[in-house]
Backbone as numpy.savetxt, mean C-alpha at the origin, in Angstrom:
# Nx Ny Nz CAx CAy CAz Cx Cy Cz
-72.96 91.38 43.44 -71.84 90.72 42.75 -71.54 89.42 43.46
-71.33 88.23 42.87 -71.71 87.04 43.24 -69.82 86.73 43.86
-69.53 86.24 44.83 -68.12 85.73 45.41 -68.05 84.80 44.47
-66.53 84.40 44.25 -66.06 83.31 43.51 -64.99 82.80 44.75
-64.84 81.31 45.01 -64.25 80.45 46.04 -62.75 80.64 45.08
-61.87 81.57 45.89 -59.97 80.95 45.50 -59.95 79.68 45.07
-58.92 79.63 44.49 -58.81 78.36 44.16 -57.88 77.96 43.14
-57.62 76.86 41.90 -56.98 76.58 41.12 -57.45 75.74 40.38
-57.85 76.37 38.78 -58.18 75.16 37.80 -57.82 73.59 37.83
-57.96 72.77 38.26 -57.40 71.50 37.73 -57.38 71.53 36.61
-55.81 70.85 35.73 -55.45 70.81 34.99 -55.94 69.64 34.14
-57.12 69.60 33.14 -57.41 68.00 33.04 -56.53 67.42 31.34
-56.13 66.46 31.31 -55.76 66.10 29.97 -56.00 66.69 28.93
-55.91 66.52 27.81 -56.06 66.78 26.69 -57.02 65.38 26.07
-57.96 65.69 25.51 -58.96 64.40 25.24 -59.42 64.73 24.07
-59.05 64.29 22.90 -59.80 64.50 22.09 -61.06 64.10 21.82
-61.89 65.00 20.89 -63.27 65.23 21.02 -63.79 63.63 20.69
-64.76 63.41 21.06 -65.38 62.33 21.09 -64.66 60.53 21.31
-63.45 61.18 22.46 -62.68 59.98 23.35 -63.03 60.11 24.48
-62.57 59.39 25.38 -63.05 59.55 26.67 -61.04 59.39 27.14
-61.14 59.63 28.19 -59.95 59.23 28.90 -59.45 57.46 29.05
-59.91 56.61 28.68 -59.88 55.67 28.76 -59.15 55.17 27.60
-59.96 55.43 26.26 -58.93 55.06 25.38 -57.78 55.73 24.64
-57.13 56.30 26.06 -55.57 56.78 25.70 -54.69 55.78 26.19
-55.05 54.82 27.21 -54.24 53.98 27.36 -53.73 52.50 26.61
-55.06 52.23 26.13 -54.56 51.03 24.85 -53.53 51.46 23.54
-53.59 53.15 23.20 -52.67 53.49 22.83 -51.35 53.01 23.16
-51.17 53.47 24.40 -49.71 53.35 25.09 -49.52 51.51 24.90
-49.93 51.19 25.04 -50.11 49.46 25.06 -49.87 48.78 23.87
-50.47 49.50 23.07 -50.21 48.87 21.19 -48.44 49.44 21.20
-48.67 50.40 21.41 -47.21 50.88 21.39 -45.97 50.36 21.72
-46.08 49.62 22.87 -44.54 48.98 23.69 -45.01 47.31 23.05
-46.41 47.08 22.29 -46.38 46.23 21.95 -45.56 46.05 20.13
-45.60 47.13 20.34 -44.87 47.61 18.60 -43.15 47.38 18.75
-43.18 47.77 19.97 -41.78 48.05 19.89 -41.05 46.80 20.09
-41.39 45.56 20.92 -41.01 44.15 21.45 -40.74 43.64 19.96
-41.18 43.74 18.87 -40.74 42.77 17.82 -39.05 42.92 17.51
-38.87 44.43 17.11 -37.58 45.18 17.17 -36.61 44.29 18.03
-37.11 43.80 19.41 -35.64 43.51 20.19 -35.71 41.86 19.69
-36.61 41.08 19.30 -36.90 40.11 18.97 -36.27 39.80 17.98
-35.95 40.29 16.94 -35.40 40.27 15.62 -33.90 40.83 15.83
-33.49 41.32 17.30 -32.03 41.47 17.35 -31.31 40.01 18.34
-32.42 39.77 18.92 -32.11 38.28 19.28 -31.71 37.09 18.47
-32.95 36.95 17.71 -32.40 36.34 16.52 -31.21 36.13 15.75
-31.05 37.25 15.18 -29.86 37.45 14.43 -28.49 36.99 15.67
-28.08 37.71 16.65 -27.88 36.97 17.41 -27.33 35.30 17.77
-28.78 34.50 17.85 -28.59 33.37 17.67 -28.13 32.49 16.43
-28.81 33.32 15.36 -28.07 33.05 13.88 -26.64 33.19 13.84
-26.11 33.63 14.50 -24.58 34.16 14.58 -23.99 32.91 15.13
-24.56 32.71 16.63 -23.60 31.82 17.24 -23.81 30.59 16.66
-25.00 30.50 16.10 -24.91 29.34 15.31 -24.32 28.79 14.03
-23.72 29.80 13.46 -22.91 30.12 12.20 -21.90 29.05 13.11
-21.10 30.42 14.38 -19.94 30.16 14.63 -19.87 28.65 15.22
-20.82 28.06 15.42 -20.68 26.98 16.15 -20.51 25.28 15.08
-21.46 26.12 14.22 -21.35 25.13 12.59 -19.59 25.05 12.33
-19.32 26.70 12.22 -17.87 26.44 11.94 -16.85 25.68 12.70
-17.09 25.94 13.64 -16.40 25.18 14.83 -16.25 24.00 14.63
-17.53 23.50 14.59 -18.24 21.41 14.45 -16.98 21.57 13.14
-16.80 21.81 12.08 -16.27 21.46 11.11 -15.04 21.41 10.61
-14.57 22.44 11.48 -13.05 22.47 11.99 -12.73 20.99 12.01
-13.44 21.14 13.38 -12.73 19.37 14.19 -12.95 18.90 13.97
-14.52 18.73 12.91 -14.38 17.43 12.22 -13.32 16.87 11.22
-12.73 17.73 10.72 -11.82 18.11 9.47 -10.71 17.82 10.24
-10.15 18.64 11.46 -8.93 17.58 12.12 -9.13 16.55 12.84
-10.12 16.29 13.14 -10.68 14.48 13.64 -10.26 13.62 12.11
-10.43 14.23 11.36 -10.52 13.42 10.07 -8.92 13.16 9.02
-7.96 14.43 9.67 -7.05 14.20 9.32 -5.93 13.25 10.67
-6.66 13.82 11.14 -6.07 12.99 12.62 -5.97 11.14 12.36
-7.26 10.72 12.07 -7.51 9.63 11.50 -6.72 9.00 10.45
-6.50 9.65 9.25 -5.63 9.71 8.10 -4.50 9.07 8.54
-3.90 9.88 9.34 -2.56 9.83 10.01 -2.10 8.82 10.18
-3.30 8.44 11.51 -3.21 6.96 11.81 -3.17 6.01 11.12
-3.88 5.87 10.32 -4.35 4.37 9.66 -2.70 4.58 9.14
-2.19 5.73 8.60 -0.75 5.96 7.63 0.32 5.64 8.51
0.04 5.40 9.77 1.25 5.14 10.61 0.81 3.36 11.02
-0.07 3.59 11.39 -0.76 1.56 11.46 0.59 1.05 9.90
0.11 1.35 8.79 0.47 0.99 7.58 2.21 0.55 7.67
2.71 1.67 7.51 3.92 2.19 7.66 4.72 1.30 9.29
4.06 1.19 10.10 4.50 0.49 10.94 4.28 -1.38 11.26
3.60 -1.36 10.28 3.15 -2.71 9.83 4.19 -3.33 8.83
4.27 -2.69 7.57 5.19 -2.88 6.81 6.77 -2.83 7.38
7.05 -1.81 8.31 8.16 -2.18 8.41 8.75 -3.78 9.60
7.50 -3.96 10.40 7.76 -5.03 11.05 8.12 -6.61 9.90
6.94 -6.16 8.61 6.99 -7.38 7.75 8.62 -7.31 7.65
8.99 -6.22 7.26 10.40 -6.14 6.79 11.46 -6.32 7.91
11.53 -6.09 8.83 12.41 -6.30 9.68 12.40 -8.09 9.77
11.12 -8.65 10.06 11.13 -9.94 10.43 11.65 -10.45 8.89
11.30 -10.37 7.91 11.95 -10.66 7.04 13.23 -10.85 6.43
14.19 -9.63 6.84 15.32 -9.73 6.94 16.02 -10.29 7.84
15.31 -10.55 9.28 15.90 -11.16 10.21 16.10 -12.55 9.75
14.67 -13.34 9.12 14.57 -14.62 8.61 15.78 -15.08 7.66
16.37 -14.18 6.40 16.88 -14.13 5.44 18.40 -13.84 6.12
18.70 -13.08 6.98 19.80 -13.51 7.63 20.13 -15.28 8.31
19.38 -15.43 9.06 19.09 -17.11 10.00 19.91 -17.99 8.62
18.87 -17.63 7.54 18.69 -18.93 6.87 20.55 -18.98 5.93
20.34 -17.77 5.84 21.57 -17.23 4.87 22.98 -18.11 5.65
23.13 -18.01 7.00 23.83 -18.70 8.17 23.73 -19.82 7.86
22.24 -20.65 7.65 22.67 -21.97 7.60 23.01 -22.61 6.37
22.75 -21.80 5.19 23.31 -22.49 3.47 24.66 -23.53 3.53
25.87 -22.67 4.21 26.53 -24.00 4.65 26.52 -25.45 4.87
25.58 -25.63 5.92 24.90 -26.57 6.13 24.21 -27.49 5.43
23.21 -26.85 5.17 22.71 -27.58 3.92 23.31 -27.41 2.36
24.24 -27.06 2.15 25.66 -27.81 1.20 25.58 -29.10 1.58
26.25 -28.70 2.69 26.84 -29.98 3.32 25.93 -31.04 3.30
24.57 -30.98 4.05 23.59 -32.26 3.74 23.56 -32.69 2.57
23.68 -31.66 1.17 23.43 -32.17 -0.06 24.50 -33.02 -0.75
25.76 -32.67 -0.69 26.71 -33.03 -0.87 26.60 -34.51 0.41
26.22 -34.97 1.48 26.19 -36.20 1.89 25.01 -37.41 1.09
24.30 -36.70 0.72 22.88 -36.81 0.71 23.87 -37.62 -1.27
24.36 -37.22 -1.97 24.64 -37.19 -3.54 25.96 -38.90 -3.40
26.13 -38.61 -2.25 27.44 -39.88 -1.71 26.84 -40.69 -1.07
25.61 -40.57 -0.39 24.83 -42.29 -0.04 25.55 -41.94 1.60
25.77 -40.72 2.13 25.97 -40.63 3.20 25.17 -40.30 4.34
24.08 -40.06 3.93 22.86 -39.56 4.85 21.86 -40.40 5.23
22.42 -41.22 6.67 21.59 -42.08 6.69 22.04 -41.97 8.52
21.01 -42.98 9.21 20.43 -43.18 10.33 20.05 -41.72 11.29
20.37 -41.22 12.38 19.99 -40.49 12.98 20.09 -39.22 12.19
21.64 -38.87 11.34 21.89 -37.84 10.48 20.83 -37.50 9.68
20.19 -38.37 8.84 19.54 -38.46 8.34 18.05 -37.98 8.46
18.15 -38.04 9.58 16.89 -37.82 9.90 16.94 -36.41 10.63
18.11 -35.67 11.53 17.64 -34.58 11.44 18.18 -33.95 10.18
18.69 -33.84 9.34 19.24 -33.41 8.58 17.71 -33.30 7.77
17.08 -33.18 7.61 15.82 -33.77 7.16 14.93 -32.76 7.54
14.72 -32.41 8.83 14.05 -32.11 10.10 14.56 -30.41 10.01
15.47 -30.44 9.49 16.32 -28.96 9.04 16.08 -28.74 8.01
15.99 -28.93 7.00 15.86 -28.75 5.79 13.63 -28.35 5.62
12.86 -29.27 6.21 11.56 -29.18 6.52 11.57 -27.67 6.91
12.22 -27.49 8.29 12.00 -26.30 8.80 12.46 -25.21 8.06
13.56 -24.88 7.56 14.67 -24.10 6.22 13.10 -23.77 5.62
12.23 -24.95 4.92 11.22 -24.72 3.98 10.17 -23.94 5.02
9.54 -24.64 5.51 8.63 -23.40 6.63 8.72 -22.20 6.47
10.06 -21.59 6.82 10.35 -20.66 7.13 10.62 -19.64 5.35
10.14 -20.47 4.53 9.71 -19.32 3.25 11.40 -20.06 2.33
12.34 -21.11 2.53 13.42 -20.64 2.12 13.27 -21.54 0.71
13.32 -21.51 -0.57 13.32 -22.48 -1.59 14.32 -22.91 -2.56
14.72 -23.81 -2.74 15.96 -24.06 -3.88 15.62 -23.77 -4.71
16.84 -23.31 -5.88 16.69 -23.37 -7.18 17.61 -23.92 -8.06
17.54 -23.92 -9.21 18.78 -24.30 -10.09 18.76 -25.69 -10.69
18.43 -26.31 -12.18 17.95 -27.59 -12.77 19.46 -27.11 -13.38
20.02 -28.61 -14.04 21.08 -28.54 -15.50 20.20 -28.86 -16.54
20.13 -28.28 -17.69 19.76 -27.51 -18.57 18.51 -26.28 -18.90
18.50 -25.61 -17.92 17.95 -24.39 -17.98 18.67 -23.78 -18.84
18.38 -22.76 -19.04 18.58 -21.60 -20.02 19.53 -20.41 -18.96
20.41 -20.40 -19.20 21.61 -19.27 -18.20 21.01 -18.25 -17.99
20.98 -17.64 -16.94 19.94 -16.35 -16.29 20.64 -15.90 -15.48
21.63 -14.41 -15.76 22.41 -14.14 -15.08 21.99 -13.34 -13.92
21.04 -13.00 -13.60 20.22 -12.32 -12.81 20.24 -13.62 -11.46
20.44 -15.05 -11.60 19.73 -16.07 -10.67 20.78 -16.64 -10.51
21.90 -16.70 -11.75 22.80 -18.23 -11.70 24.21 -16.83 -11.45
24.89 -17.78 -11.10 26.49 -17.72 -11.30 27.34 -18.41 -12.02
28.04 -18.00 -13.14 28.59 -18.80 -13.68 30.39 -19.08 -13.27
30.62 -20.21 -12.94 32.07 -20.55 -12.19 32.32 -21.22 -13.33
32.27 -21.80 -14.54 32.78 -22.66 -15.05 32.51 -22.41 -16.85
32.94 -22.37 -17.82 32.64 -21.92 -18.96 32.92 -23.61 -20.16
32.39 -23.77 -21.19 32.88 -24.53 -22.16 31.63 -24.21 -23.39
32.24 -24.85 -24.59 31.00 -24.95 -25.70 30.67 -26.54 -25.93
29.62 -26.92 -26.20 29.35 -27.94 -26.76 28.52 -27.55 -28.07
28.12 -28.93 -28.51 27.67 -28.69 -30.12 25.90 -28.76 -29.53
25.56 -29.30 -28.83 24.35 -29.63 -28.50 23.70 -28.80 -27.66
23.88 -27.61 -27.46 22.97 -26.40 -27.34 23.15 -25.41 -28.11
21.73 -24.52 -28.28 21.37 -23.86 -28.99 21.56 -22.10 -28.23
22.01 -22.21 -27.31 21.95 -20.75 -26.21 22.85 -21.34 -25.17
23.34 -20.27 -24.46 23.93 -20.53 -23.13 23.36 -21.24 -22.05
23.53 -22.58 -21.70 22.67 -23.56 -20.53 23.52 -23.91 -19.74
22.96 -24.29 -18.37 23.33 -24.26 -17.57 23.68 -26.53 -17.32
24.94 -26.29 -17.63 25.35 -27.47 -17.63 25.81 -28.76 -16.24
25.67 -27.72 -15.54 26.09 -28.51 -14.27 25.62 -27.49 -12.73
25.24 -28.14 -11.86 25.13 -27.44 -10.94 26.05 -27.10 -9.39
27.26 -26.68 -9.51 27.89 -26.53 -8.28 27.68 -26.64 -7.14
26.20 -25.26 -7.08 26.00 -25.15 -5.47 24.66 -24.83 -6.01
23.62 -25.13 -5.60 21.67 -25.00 -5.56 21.96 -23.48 -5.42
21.09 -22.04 -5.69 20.65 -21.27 -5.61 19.50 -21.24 -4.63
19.49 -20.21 -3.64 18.04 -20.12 -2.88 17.70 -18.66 -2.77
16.03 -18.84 -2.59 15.52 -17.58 -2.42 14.41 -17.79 -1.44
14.18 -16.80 -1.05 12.65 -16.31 0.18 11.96 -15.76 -0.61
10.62 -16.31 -0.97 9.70 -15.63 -2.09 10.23 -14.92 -3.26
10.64 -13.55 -4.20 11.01 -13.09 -4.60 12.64 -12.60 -4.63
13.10 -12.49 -3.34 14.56 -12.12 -2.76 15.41 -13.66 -2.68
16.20 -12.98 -4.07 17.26 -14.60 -4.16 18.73 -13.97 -2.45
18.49 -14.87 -2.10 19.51 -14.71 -1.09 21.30 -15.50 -1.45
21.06 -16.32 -2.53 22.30 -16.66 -3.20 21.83 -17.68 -4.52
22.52 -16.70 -5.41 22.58 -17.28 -6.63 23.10 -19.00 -6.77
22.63 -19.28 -8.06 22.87 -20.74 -8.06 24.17 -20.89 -8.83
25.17 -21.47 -8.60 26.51 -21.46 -8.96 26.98 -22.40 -9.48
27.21 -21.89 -11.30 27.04 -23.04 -12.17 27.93 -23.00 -12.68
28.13 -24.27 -14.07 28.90 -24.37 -14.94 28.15 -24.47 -16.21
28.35 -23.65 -17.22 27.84 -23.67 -18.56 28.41 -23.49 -19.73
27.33 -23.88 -20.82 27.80 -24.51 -22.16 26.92 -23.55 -22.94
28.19 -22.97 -23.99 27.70 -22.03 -25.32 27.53 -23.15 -26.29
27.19 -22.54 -27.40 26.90 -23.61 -28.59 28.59 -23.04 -29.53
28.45 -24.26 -30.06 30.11 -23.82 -30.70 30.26 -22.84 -31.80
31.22 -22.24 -31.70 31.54 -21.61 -32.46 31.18 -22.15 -33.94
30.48 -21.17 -34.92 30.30 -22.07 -36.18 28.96 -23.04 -36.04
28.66 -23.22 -35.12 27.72 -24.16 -35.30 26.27 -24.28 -35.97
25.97 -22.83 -35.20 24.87 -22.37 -35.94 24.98 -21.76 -37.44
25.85 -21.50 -38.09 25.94 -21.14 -39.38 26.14 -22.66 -40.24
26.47 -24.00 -39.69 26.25 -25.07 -40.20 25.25 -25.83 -40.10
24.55 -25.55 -39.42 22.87 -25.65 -38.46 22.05 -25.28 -39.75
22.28 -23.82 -40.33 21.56 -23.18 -40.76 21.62 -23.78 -42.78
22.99 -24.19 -42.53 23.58 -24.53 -44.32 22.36 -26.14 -44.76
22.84 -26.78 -43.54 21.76 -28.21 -43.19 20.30 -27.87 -43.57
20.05 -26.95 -42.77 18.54 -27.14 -42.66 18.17 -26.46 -44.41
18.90 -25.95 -44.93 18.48 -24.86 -46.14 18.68 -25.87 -46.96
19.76 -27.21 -47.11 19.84 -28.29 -48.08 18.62 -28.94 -48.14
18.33 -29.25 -46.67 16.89 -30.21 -46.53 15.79 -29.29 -47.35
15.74 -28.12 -46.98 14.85 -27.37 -47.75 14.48 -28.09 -49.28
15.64 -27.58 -49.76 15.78 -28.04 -51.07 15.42 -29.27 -51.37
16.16 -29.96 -50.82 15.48 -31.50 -51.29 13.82 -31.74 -51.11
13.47 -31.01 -50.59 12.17 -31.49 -49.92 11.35 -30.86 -51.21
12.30 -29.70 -51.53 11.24 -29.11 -52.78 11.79 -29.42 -54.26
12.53 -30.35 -54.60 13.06 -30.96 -55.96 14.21 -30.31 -55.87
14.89 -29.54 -55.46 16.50 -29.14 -55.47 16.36 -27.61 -55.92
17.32 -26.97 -56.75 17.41 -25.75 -56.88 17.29 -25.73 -58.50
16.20 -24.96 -58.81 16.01 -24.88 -60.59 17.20 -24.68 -61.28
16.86 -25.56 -62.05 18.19 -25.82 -63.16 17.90 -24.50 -64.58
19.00 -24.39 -64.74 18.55 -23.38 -66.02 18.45 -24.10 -67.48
């Protein structure tokens, strides 16, 4: 009877038939190579995200950069305009102060009184008055404009056709558009009756002009 040596099977793999031990490991290898796409595609998404949030972000502030801007230019505007206006009214006060004055030059100026040095600044004031935006108004026989004139003085004559401005008291002035004092007049209605005899006249001439009025 033949001895058998103690001992213990080695335990060898499991190999299927016609593999060798070798190609069990490219197995394992395809495998963790299978699995790397998986975390790849959670990265992604990921970066798709923060990039969402970061788009949103950019657009935010662009959007209050942009109203921010708005603002401004609306306060530039607004603070522009009111300087026009302040200096404007400041001007329109000055000048308003000196109307007096230039009464007075005009009224020397109508008497043959405005002459040598007077004359000359008086002159020199009035230049500057203009500079500064200020303009007369007021002719005798304009057409009465109660919006511009003042009327101090009333009568009718036969020789207008509407309310005119017959005499001029005191010049009217204005700064571009803004009358700062009306022109302060005296004016003439047409007379009472007049125009209904105006009208009897002109309807005779008619007639004559066309052989008279058919006779029966």
């Amino acid at each position: 009877m033949t001895e058998e040596t103690p001992g213990f099977d080695e335990q060898q793999p499991d190999v299927p038939s016609g593999a060798t031990s070798d190609d069990a490991e490219p197995k394992a290898a395809s495998s963790e190579e299978e699995a790397a796409p998986a975390g790849d595609t959670g990265q992604d998404v990921a970066l798709v995200a923060q990039l969402d949030q970061a788009r949103t972000a950019l657009n935010e502030r662009t959007g209050d950069l942009q109203r921010l801007q708005a603002e401004f230019q609306n306060y530039r505007r607004r603070v522009e305009r009111d300087r026009i206006a302040v200096k404007e009214i400041a001007i329109a006060n000055l000048l308003t102060e000196l109307l007096p004055v230039l009464d007075d030059i005009g009224r020397a100026r109508e008497h043959g009184e405005l002459v040598g040095g007077f004359k000359s600044v008086a002159e020199s004031l009035e230049s500057t008055a203009a500079k500064m935006g200020l303009q007369q108004f007021g002719k005798e026989g304009e057409p009465f404009d109660p919006t511009i004139h003042e009327a101090l003085m009333h009568s009718y004559a036969p020789d207008v056709t509407e309310t005119t401005c017959v005499a001029i008291l005191q010049p009217g002035y204005r700064i571009g558009e803004r009358t700062i004092r009306p022109a302060r007049v005296a004016v003439a209605e047409p007379q009472p009756g007049a125009q209904t005899v105006k009208a009897d006249e002109s309807a005779d001439a008619d007639d004559k002009e066309s052989g008279g009025p058919d006779e029966g």
